[in-house]
N, CA, C and O atoms as a GROMACS GRO file, in nm:
protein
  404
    1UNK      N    1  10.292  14.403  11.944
    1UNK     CA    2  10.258  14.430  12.082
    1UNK      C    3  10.380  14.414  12.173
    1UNK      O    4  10.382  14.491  12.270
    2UNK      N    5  10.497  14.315  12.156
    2UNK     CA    6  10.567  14.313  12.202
    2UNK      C    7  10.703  14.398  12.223
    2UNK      O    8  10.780  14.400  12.318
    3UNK      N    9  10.705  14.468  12.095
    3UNK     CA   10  10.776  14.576  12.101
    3UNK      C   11  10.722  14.700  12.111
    3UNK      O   12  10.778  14.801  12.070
    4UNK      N   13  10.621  14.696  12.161
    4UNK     CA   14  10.519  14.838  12.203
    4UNK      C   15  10.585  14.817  12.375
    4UNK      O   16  10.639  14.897  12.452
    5UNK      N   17  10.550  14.676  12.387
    5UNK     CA   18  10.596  14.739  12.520
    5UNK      C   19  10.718  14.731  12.608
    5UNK      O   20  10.719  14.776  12.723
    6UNK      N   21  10.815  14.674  12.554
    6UNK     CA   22  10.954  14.668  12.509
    6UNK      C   23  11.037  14.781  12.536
    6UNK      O   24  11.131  14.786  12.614
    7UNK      N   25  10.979  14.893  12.444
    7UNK     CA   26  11.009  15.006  12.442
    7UNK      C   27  10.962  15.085  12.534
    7UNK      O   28  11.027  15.179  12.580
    8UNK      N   29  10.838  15.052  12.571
    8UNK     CA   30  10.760  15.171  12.714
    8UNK      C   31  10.844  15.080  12.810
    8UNK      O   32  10.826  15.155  12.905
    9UNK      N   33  10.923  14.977  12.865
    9UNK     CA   34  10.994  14.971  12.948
    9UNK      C   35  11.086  15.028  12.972
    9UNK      O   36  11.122  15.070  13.082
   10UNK      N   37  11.155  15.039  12.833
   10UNK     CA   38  11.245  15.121  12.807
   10UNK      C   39  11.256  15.262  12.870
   10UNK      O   40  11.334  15.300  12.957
   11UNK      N   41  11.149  15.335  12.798
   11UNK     CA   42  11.125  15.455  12.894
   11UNK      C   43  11.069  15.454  12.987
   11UNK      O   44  11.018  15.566  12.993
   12UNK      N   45  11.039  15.395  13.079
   12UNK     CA   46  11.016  15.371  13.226
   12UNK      C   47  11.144  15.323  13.285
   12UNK      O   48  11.167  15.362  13.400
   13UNK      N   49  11.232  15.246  13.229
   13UNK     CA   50  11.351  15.296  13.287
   13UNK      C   51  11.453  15.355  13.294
   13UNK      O   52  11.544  15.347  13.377
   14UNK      N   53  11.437  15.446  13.164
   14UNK     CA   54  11.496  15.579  13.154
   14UNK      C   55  11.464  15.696  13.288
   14UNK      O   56  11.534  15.765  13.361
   15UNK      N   57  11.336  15.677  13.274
   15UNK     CA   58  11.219  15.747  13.364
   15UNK      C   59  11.313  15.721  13.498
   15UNK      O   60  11.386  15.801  13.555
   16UNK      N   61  11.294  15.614  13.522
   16UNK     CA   62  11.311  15.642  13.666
   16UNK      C   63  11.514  15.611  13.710
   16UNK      O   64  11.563  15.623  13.822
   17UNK      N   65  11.571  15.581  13.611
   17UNK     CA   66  11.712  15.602  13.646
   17UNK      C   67  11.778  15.740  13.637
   17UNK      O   68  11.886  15.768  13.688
   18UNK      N   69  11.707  15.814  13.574
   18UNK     CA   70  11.810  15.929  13.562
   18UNK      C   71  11.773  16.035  13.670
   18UNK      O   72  11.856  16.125  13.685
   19UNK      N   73  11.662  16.039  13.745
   19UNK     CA   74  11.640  16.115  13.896
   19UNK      C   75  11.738  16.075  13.971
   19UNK      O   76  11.805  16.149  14.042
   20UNK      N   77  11.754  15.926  13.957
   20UNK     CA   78  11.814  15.852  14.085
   20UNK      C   79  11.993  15.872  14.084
   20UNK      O   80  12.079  15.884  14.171
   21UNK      N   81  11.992  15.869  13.929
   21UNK     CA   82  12.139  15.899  13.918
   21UNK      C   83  12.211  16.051  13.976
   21UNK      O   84  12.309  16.074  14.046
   22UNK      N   85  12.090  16.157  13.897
   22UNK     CA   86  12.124  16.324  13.930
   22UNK      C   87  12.133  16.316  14.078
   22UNK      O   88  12.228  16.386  14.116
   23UNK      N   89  12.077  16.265  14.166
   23UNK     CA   90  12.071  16.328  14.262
   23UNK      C   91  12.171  16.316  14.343
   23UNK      O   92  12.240  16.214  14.341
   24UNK      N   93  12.196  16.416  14.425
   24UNK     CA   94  12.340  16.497  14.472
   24UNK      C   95  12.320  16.480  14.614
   24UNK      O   96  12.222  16.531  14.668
   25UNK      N   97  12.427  16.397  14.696
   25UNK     CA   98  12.402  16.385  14.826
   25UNK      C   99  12.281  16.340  14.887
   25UNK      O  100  12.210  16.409  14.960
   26UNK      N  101  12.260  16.219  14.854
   26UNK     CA  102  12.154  16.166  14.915
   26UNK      C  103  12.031  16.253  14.910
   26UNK      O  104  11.937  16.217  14.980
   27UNK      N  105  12.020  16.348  14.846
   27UNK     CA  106  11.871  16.415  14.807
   27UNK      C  107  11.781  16.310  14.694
   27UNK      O  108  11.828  16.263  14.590
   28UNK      N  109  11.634  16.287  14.749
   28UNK     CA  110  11.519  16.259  14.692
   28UNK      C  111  11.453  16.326  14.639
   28UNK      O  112  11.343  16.275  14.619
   29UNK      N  113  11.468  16.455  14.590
   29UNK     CA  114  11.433  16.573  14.525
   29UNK      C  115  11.383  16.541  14.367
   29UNK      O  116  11.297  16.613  14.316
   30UNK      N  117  11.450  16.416  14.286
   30UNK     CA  118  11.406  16.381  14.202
   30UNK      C  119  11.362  16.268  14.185
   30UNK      O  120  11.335  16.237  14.069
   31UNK      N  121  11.344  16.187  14.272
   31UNK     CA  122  11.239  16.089  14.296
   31UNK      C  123  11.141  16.160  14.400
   31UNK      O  124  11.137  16.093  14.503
   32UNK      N  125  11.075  16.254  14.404
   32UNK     CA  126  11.014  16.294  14.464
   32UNK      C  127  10.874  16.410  14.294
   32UNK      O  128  10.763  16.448  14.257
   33UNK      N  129  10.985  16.401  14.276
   33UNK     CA  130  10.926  16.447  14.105
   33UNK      C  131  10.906  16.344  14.008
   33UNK      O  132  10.825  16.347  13.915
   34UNK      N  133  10.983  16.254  14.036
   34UNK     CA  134  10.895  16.149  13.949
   34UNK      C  135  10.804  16.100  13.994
   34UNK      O  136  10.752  16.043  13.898
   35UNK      N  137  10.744  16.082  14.082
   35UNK     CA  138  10.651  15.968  14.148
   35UNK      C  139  10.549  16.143  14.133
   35UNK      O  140  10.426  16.140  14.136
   36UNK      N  141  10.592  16.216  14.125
   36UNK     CA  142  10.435  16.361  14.135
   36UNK      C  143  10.417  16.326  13.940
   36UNK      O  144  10.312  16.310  13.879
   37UNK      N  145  10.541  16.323  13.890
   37UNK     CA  146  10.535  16.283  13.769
   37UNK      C  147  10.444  16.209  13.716
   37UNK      O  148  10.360  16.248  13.634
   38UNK      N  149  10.460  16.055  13.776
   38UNK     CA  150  10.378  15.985  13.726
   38UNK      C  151  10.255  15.943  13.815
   38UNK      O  152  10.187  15.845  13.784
   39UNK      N  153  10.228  16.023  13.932
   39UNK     CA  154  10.140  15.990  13.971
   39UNK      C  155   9.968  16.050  13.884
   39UNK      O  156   9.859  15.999  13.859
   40UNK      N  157  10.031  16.172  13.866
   40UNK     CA  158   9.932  16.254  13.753
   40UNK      C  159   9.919  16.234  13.585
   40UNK      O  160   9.834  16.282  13.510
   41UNK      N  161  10.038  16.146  13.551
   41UNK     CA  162  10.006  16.066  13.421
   41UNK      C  163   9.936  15.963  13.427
   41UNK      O  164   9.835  15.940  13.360
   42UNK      N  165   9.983  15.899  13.504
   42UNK     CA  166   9.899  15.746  13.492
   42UNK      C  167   9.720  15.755  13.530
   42UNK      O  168   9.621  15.718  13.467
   43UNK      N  169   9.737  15.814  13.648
   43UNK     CA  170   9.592  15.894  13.684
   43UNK      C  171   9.512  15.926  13.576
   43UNK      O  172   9.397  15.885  13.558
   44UNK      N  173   9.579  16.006  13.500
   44UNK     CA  174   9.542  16.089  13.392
   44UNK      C  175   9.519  15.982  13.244
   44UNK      O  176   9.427  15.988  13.163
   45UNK      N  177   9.610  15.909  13.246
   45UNK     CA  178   9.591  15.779  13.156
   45UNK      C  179   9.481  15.686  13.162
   45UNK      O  180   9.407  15.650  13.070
   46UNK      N  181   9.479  15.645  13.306
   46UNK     CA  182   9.387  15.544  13.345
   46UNK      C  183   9.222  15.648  13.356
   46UNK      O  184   9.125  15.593  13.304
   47UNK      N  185   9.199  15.779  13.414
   47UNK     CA  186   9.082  15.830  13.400
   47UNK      C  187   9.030  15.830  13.239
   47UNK      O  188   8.913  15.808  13.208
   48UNK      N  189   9.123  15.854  13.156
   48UNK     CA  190   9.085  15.860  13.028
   48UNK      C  191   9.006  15.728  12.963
   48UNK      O  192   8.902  15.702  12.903
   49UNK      N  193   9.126  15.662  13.016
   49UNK     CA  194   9.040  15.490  12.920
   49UNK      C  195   8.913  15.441  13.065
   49UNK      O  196   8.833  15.351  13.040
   50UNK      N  197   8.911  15.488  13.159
   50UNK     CA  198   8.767  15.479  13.214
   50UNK      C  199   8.652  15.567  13.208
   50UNK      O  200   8.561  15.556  13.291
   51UNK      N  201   8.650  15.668  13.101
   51UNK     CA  202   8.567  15.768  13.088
   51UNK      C  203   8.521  15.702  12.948
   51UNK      O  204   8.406  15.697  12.906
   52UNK      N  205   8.649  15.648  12.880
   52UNK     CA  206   8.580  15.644  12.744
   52UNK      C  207   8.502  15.480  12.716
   52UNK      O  208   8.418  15.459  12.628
   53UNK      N  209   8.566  15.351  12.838
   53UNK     CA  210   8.489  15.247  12.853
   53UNK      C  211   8.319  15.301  12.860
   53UNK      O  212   8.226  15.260  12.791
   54UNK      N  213   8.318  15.415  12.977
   54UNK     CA  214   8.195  15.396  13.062
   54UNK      C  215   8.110  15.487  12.906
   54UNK      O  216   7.998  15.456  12.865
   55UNK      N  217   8.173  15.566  12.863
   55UNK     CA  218   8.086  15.662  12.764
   55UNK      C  219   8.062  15.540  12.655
   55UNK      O  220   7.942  15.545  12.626
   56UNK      N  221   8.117  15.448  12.593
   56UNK     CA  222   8.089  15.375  12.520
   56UNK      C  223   8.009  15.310  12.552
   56UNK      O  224   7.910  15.315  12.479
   57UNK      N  225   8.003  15.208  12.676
   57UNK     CA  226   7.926  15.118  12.729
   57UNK      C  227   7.785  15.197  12.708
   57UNK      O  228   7.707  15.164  12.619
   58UNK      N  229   7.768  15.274  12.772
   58UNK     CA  230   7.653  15.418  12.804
   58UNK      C  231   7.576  15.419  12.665
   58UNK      O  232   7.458  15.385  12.662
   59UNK      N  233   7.648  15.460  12.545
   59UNK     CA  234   7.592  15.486  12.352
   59UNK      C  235   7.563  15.405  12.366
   59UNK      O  236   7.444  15.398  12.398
   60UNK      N  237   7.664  15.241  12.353
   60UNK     CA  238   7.588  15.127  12.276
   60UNK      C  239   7.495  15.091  12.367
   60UNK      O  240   7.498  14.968  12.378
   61UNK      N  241   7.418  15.138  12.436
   61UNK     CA  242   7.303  15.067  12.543
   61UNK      C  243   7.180  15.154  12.476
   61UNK      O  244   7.082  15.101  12.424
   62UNK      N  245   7.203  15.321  12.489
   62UNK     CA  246   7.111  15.393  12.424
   62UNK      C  247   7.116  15.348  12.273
   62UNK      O  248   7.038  15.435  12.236
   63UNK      N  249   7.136  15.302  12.194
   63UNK     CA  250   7.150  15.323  12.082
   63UNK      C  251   7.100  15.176  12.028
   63UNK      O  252   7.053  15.134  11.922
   64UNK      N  253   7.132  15.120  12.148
   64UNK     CA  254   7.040  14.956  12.094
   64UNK      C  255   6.878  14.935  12.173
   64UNK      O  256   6.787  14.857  12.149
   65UNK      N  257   6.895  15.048  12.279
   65UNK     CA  258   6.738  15.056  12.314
   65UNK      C  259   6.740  15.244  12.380
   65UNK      O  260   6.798  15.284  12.481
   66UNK      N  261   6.650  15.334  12.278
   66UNK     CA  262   6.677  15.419  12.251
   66UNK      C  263   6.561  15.512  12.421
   66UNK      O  264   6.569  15.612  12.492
   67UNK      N  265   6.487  15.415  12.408
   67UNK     CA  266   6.385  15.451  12.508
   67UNK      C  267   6.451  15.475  12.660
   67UNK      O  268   6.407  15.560  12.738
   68UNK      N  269   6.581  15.374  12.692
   68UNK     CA  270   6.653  15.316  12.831
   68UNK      C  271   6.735  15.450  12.842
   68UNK      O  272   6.790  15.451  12.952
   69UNK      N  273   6.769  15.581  12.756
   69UNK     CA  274   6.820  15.696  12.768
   69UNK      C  275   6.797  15.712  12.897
   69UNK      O  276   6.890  15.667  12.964
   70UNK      N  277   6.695  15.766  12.972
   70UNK     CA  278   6.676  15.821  13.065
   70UNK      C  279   6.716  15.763  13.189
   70UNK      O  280   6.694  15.824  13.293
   71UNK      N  281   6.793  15.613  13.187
   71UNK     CA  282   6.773  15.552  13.328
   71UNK      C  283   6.930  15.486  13.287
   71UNK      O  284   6.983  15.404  13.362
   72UNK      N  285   7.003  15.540  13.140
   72UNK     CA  286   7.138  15.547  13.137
   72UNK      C  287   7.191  15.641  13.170
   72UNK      O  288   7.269  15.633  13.265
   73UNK      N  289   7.169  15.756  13.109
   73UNK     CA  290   7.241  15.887  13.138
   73UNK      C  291   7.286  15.932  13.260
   73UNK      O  292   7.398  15.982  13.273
   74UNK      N  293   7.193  15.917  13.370
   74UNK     CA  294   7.222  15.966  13.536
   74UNK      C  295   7.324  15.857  13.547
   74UNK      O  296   7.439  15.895  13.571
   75UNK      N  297   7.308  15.765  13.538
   75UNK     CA  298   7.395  15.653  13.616
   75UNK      C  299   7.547  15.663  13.588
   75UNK      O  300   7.630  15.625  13.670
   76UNK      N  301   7.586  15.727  13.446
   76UNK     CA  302   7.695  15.729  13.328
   76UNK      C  303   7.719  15.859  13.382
   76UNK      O  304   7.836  15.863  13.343
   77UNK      N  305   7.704  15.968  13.440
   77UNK     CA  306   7.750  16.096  13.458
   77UNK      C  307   7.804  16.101  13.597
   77UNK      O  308   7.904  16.163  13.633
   78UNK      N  309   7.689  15.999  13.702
   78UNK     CA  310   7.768  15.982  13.813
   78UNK      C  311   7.888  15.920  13.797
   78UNK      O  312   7.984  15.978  13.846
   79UNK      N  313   7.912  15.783  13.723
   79UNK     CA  314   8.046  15.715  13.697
   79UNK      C  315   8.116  15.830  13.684
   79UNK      O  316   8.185  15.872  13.777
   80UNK      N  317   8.107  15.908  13.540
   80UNK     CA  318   8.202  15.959  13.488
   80UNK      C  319   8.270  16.090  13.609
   80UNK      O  320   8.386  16.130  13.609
   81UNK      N  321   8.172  16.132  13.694
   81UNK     CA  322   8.223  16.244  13.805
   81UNK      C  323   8.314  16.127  13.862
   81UNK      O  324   8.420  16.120  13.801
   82UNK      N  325   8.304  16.057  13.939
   82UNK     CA  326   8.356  15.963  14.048
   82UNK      C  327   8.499  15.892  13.964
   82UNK      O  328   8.596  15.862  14.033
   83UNK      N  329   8.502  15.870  13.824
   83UNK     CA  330   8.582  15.857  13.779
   83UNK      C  331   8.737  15.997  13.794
   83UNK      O  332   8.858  16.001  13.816
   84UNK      N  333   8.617  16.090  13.762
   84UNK     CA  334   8.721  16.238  13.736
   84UNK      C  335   8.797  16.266  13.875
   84UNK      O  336   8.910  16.300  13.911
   85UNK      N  337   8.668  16.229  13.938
   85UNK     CA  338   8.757  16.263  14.126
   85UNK      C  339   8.860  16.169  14.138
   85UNK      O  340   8.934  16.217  14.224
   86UNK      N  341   8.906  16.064  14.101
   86UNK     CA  342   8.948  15.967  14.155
   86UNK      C  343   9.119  16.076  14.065
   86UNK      O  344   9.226  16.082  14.125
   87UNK      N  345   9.102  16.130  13.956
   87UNK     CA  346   9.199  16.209  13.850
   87UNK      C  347   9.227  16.322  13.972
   87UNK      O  348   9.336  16.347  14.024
   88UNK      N  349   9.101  16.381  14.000
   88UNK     CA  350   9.179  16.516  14.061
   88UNK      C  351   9.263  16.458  14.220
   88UNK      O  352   9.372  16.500  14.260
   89UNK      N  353   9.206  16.390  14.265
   89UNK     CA  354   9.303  16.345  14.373
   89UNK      C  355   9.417  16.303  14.379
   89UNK      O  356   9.480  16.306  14.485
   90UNK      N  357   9.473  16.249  14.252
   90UNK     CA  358   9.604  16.216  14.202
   90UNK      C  359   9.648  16.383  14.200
   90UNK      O  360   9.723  16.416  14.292
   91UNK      N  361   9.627  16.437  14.150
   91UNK     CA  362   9.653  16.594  14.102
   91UNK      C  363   9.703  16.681  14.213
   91UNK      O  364   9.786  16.771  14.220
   92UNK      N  365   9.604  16.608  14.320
   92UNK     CA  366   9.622  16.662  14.437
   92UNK      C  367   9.753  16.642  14.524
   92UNK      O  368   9.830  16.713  14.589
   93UNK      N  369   9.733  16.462  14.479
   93UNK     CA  370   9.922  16.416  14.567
   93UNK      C  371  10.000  16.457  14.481
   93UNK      O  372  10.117  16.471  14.518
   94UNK      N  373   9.971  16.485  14.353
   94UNK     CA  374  10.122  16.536  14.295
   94UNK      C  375  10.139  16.691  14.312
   94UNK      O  376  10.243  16.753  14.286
   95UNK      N  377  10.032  16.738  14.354
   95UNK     CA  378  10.110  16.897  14.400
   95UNK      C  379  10.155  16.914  14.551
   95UNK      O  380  10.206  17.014  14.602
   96UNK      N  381  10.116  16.767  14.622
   96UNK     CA  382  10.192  16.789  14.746
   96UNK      C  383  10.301  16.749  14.777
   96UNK      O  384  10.356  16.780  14.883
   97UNK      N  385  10.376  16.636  14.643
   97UNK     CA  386  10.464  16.617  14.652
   97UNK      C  387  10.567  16.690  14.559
   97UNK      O  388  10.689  16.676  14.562
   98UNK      N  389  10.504  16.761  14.487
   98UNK     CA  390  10.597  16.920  14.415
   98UNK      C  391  10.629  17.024  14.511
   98UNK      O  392  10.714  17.108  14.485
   99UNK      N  393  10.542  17.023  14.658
   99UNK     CA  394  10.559  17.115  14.747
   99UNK      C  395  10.701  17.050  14.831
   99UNK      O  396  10.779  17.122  14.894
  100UNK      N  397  10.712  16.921  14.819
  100UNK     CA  398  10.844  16.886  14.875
  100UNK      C  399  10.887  16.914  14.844
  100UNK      O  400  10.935  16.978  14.938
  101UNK      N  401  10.974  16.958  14.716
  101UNK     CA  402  11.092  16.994  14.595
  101UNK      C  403  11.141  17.093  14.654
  101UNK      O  404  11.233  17.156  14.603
   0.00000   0.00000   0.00000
């Protein structure tokens, strides 16, 4: 575990030194792409492992009481929309900050 994340520091500060280095005359042009960068990965990271908590949580409930389907499912689809919005709005600041570029 410790060199799992060792190494993702690693590239996180690969990540974010070499915009800072390229850039030419005080232009933010590539810190302006990383942060659209990672605003839509991490988004995209974090919607994933909260779609697949809430879908799991959701089975093992139906599946240990098979009858409670009906009063899981609505509740688990709203999460999972409200989860997705929370993804496309990231999506959203990172194409407004690609419109800076």
């Amino acid at each position: 575990m410790k060199r799992l994340n060792k190494s993702m520091l690693t590239i996180l500060t690969m990540l974010a030194a070499s915009p800072a280095l390229a850039s030419e005359g005080g232009s933010d042009t590539g810190m302006i792409a990383l942060g659209a960068a990672l605003a839509i990965s991490i988004a995209a990271f974090g919607g994933a492992l909260g779609q697949s908590k809430a879908a799991t949580a959701a089975l093992e409930g139906i599946a240990r009481n098979p009858a409670a389907q009906g009063k899981i499912f609505v509740p688990m689809i709203i999460g999972l929309a409200l989860i997705e919005s929370l993804v496309i709005y990231a999506l959203i600041i990172a194409f407004q900050l690609v419109g800076k570029v």
